[in-house]
MARKOL-868891 format. One record per residue (C-alpha): residue in three letters; x, y, z. Coordinates in pm, 1 decimal, padded with zeros to 6 digits. Each point is the difference from the previous one (the first is absolute). Layout:
<atoms>
> res,c1,c2,c3
> Ala,X,Y,Z
...
</atoms>
This chain:
<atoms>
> res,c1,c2,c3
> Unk,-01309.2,00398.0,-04831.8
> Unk,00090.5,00007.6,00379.7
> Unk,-00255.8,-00186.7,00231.9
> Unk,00027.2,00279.2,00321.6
> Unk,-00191.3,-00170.4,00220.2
> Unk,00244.7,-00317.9,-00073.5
> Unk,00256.9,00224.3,00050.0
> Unk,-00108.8,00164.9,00352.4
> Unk,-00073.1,-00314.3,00123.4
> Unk,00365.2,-00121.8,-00096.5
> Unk,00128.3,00353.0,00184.1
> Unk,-00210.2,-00081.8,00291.4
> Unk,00136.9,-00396.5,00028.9
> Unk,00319.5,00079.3,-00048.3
> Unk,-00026.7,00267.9,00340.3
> Unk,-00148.6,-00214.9,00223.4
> Unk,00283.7,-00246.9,-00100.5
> Unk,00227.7,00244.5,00095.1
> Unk,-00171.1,00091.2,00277.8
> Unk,-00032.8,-00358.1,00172.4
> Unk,00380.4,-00063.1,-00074.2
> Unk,00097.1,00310.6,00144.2
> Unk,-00256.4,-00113.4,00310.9
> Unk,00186.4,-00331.7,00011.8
> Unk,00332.4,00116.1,00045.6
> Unk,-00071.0,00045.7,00391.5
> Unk,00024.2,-00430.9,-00014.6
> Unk,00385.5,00105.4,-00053.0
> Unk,00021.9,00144.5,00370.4
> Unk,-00298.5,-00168.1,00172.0
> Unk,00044.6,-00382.6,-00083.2
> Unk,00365.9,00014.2,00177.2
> Unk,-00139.3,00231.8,00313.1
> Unk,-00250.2,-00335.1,00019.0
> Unk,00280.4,-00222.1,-00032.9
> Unk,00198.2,00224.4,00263.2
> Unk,-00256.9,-00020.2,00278.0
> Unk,-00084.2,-00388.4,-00098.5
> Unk,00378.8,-00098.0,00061.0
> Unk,00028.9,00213.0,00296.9
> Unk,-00284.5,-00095.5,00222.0
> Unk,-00153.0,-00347.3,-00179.5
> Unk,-00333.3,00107.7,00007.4
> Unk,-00059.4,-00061.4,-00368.3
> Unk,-00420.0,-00045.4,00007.9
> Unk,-00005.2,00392.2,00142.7
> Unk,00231.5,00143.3,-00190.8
> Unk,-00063.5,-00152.4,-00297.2
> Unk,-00365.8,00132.6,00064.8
> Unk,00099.5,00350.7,00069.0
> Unk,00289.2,-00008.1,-00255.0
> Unk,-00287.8,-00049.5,-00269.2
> Unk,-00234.2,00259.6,00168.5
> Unk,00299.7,00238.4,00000.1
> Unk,00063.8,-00104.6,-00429.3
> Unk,-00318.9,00061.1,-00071.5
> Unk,-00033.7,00326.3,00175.1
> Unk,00349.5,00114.6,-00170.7
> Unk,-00099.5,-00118.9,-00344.2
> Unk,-00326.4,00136.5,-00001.9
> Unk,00094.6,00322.3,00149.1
> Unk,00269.7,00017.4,-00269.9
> Unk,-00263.3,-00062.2,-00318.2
> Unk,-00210.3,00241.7,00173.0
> Unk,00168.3,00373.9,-00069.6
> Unk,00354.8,00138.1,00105.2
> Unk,-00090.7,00086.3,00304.6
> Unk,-00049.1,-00352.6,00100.1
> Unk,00350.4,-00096.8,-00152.4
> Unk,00189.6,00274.7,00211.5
> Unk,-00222.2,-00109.7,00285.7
> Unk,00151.7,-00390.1,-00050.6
> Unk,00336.8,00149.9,-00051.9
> Unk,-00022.9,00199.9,00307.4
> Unk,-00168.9,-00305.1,00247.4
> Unk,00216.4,-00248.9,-00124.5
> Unk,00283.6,00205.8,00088.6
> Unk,-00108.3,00104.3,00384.3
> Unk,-00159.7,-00317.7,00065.9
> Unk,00313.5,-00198.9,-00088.1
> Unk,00140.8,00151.2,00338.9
> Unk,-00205.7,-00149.6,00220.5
> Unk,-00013.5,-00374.2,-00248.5
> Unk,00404.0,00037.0,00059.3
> Unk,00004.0,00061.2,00370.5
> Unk,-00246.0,-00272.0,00048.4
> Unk,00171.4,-00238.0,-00187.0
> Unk,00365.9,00050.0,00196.7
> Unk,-00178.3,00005.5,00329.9
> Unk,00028.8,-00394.1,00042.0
> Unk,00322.0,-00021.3,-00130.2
> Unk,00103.0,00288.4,00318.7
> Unk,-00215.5,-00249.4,00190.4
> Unk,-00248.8,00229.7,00078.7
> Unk,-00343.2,-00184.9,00018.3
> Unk,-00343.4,00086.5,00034.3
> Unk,-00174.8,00055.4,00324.4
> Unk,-00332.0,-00197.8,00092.0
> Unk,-00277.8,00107.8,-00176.3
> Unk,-00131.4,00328.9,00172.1
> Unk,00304.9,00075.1,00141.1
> Unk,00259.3,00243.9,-00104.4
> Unk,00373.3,-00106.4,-00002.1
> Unk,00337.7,00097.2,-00177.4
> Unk,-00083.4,-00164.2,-00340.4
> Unk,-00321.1,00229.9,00028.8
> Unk,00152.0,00321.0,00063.0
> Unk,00297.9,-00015.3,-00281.3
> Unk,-00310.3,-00067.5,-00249.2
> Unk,-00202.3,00299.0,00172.6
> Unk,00308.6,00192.8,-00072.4
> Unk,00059.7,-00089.7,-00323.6
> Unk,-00370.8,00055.8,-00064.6
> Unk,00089.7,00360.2,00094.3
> Unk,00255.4,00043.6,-00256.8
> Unk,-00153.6,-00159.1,-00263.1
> Unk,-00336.6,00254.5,00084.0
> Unk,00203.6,00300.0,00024.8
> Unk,00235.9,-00089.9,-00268.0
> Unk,-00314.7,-00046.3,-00216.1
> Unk,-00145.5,00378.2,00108.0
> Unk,00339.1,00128.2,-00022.6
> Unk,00059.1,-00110.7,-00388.7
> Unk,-00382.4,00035.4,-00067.7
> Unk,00032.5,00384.7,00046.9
> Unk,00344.1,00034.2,-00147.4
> Unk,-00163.6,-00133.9,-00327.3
> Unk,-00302.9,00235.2,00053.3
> Unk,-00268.8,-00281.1,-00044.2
> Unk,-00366.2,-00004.5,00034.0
> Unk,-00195.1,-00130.3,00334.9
> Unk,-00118.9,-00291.7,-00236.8
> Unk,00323.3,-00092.5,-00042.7
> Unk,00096.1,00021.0,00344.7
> Unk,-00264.0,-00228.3,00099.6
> Unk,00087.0,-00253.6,-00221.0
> Unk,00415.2,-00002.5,00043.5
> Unk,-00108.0,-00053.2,00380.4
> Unk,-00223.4,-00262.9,-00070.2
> Unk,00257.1,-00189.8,-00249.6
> Unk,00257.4,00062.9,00302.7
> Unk,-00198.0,-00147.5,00270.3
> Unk,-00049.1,-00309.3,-00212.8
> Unk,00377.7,-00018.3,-00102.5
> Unk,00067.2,00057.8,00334.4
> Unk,-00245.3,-00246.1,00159.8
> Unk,00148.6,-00307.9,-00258.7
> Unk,00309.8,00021.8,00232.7
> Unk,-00176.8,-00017.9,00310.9
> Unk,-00233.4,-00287.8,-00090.7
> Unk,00236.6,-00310.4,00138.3
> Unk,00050.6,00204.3,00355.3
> Unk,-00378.9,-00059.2,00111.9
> Unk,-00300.5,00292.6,-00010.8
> Unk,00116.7,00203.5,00273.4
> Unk,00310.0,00086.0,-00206.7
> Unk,-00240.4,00047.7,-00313.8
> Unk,-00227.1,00191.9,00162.8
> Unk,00246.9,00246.4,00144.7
> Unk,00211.2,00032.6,-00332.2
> Unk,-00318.5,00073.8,-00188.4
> Unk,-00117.6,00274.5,00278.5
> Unk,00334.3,00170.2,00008.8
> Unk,00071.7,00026.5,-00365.8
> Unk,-00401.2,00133.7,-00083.8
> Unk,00011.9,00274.9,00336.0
> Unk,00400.4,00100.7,-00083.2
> Unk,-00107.5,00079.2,-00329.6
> Unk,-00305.6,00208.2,00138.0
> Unk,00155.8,00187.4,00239.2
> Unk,00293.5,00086.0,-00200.4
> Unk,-00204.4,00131.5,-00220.8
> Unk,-00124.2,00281.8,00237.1
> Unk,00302.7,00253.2,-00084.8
> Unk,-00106.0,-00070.5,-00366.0
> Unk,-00337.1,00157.0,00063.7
> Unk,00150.2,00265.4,00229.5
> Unk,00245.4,00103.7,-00263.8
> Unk,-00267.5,00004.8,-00279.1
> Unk,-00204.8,00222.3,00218.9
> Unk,00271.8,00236.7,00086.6
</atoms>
């Protein structure tokens, strides 16, 4: 005779198995964005620090439902905009202002904030997803986004992780407007 309970338990072990390695895929893309922004600036405490904040978030996003793994998909993608601009910026030899102030290295990351925010609102409502969603591709961009900024001081940071969060707000005002209409 079949033991169902045995059985259920096996069905339910063998999902959240699944599940987790299907979370842990995200180390794929994350562990070289860390590496990226390590080699790039040399700031390894931070970034390592963030990188891991950034895994975790990813991974447990992705074991949480679907609409955490399109959210990951989606913030990974926009926030490796602003990661990539950082990252060239001291190669261009553009470097950061002092701390408060606002010079060129600050404005190409506001910018690329911007694209990464409205790129984010942009694909968001092309793919017709929920707020939730939304809320959590932005924050898995600002974080992606902030990794690259981490070696060019706070000010940079702070900027970067302002620009991406209100870009993806305001861009999402037509959305609304359209959804009234």
């Amino acid at each position: 005779m079949v033991d169902l309970d045995r059985l259920a338990r096996d069905a339910q072990r063998t999902a959240e198995w699944s599940r987790a390695r299907m979370a842990a895929r995200a180390c794929a893309v994350i562990v070289p964005l860390i590496a990226i922004a390590v080699i790039a600036g040399g700031a390894v405490a931070p970034c390592a620090c963030l990188g891991a904040l950034l895994l975790v978030t990813a991974c447990g996003l992705r074991w949480w439902s679907r609409e955490g793994v399109d959210a990951v998909r989606l913030g990974l993608a926009m926030g490796a905009v602003p990661l990539a601009v950082a990252s060239l910026l001291p190669v261009c030899g553009l470097h950061c202002a002092r701390p408060g102030q606002l010079g060129a290295a600050e404005w190409v990351c506001v910018l690329a904030g911007v694209a990464a925010g409205v790129g984010l609102a942009v694909l968001a409502d092309r793919e017709r997803h929920r707020w939730r969603m939304r809320t959590l591709a932005t924050g898995v961009a600002a974080l992606t986004a902030t990794l690259g900024c981490v070696p060019l001081g706070v000010t940079t940071l702070v900027v970067t992780l302002a620009s991406v969060i209100a870009a993806a707000a305001v861009a999402t005002i037509p959305v609304l407007v359209r959804a009234r209409s």
